[in-house]
N, C-alpha and C positions, 0 to 999 in steps of 0.2 A: 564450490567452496565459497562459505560466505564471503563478503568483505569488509576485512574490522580496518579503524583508521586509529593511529597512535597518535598523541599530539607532536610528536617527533616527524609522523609522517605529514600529516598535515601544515607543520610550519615549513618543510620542506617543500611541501607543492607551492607553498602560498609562496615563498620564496622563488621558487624557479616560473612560477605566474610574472611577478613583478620583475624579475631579469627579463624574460620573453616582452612583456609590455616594452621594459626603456628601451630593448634593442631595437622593437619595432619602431616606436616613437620618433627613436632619434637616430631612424636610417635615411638615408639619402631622398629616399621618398618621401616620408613623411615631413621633412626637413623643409623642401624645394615644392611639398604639395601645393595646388590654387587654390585646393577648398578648405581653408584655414578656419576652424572652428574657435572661439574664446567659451573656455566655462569659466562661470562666474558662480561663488560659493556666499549664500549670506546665509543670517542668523533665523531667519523666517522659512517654512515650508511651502514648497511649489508644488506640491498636490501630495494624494497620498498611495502608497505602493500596495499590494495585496498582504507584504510582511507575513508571507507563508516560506519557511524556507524548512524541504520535507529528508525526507527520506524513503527507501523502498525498502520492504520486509526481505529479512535474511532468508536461509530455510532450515536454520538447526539454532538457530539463538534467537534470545529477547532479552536484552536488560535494558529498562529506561537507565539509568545513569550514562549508558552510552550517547545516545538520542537526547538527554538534556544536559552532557558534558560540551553536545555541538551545538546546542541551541535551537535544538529542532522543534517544530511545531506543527509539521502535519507528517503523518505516516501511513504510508501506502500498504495495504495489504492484498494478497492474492488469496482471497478465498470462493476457493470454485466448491463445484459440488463434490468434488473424490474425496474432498476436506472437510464438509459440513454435512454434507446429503450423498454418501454413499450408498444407500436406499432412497426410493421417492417415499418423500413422506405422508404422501396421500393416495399414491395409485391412478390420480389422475389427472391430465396433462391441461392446463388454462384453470382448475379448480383452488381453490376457491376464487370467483372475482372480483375485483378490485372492490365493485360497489359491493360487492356480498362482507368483505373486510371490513369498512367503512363501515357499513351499520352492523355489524358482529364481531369484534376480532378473536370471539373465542373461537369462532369457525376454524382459524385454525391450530396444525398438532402442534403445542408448546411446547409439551412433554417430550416431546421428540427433539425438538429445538433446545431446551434445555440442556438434554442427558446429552449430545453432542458437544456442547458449548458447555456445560463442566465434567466432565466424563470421558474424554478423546480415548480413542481404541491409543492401548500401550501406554495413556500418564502422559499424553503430549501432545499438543495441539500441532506439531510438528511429527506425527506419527508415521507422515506418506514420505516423510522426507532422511530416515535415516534408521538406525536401531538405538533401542533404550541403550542410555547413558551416551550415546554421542550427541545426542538432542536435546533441548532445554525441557524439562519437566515441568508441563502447565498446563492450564487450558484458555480457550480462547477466553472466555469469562473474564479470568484473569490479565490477559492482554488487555484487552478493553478495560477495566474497571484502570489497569494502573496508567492507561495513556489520557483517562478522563482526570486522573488526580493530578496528573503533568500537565492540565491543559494542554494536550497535545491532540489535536482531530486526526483520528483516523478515517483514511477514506478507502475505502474496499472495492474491491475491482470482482464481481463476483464472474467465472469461467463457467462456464454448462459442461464444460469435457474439459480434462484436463490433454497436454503435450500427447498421452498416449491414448487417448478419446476415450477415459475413462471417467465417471461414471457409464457403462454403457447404455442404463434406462434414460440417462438424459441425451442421446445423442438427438434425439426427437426434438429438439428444443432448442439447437443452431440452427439457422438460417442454412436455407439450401444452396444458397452461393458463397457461402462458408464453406460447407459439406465439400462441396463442386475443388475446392482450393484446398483444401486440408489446414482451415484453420478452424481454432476454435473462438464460439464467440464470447462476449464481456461483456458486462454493465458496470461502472464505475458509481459508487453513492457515499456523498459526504454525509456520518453517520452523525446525528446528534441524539445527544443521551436528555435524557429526561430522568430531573430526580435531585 
């Protein structure tokens, strides 16, 4: 079940955060500690922070209004292959390579990569994760184009097998000390859009 957060539930944590801090703060220990720190607060900046504060994809919902109700600016997605590439889209395993991409990128199947990313089997880029009408109807396309309009970077965690080592023509494609362990493996890639 995904996790939605109400601003009711959220003041509520933020609340029993700052309870938990002053009791800590101003318990006997803290109180009587040696190592007495002072923070000192001025008008001027003392470097600067990465100001990513993300989120991780549901698996039956999408609504930006959520994600920019919180202020979010990067979002995690799980797109493995049972999700994008439930067929190999080529037939064959290391093809095309890198430098064959680099000076060609029509080498590879678009069309393929397209009809997936606006076309998901069942009207929903959430298709592996539930039945029509309990799932957000859309497709990946549309995830991406509206998290580029939110300045919000998506950064995609792409899976070779999913939990139940599915796709099976990719299991070729985990590491064998994966295999060995029964996990499956992942590449993470901060996607930027062009255009």
């Amino acid at each position: 079940m995904p996790a939605t957060f109400s601003k009711t539930a959220l003041l509520n944590f933020t609340i029993a955060l700052l309870i938990t801090l002053c009791l800590e703060l101003l318990s006997p220990r803290a109180i009587f500690g040696q190592n007495i720190v002072t923070l000192k607060f001025a008008n001027t900046p003392a470097g600067i922070s990465t100001r990513y504060i993300g989120a991780v994809e549901g698996n039956i919902n999408f609504d930006i209004k959520d994600l920019q109700d919180l202020g979010i600016n990067t979002y995690r997605i799980y797109g493995g292959m049972s999700r994008w590439e439930p067929e190999d889209d080529d037939g064959k395993y290391g093809w095309p390579e890198i430098s064959q991409i680099k000076a060609n990128p029509n080498i590879i199947n678009w069309a393929h990569w397209d009809k997936i990313m606006t076309d998901p089997p069942s009207g929903s880029d959430y298709w592996w994760s539930g039945e029509l009408g309990t799932v957000w109807e859309g497709n990946a396309r549309t995830i991406f184009n509206t998290l580029k309009q939110a300045n919000i970077r998506p950064v995609v965690s792409i899976r070779n097998v999913d939990s139940s080592w599915n796709p099976s023509w990719a299991l070729q494609l985990n590491r064998p000390a994966l295999r060995q362990i029964g996990m499956s493996g992942g590449n993470t890639f901060l996607l930027r859009f062009i255009g």
